[in-house]
C-alpha positions as CSV (number, residue, x, y, z in Angstrom):
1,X,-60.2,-10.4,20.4
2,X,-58.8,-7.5,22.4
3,X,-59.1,-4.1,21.1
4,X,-58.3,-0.8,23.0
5,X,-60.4,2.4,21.9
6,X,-57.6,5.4,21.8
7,X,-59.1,8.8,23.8
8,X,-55.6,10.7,22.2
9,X,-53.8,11.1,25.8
10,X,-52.0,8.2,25.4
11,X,-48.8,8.0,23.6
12,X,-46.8,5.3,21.7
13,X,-44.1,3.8,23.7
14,X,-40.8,5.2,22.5
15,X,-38.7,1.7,20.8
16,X,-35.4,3.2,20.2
17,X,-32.4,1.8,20.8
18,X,-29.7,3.5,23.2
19,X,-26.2,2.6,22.9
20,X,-24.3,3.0,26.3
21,X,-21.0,4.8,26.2
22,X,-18.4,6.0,28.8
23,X,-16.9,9.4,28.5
24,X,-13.3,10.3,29.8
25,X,-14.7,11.3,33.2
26,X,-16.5,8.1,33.9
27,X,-20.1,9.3,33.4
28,X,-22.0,6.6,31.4
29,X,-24.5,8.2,28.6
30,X,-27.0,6.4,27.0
31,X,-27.5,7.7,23.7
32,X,-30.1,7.6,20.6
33,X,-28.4,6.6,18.0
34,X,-30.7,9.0,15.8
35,X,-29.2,12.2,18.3
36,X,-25.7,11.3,17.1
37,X,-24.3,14.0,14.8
38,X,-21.0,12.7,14.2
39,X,-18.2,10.1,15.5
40,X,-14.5,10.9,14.9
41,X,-11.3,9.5,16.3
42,X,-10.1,11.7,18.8
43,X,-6.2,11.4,18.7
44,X,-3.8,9.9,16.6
45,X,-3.9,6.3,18.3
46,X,-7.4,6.2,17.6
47,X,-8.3,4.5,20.6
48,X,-10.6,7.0,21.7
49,X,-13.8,8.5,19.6
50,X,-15.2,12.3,19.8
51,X,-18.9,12.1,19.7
52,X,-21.0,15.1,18.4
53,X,-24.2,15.6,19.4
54,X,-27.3,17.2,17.5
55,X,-27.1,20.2,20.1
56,X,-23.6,20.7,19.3
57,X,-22.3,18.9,22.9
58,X,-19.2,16.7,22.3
59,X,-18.3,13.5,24.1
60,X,-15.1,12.2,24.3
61,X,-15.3,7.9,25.2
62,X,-12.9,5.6,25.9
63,X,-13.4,3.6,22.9
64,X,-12.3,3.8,19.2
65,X,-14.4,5.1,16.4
66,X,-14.5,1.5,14.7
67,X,-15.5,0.5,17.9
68,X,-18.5,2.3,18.2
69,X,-19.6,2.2,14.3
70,X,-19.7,-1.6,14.7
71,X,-21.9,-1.9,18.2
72,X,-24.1,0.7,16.1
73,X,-24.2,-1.6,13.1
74,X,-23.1,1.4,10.9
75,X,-21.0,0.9,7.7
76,X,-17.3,1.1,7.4
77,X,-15.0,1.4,4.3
């Protein structure tokens, strides 16, 4: 059996999942799902999505709201 004695400098490795999206400009961000404040269309055709940030930043991607709710396994109505 392996066991590792812990001196408190190390650190868990961080597990979360990123979800990758493009913004208007091209710039790629990977995002915590957990740092996501908000998602809203961002026009009437709704094929792009505003994404607030917990510090207030706003993204605007090239892909629909429903779009990203769905590759971040959220529930829709």
């Amino acid at each position: 059996m392996l066991t590792m004695e812990r001196t408190g400098r190390e650190r868990p490795a961080l597990r979360e999942v990123f979800i990758v999206v493009t913004d208007m400009s091209g710039r790629r961000h990977a995002l915590a799902p957990s740092f996501i404040a908000g998602i809203s269309d961002a026009d009437d055709t709704a094929m792009n999505a505003c994404v607030t940030l917990r510090t207030g930043a706003v993204l605007l991607i090239t892909e629909s709201l429903d779009a990203l709710m769905s590759r971040l396994g959220a529930c829709q109505r």
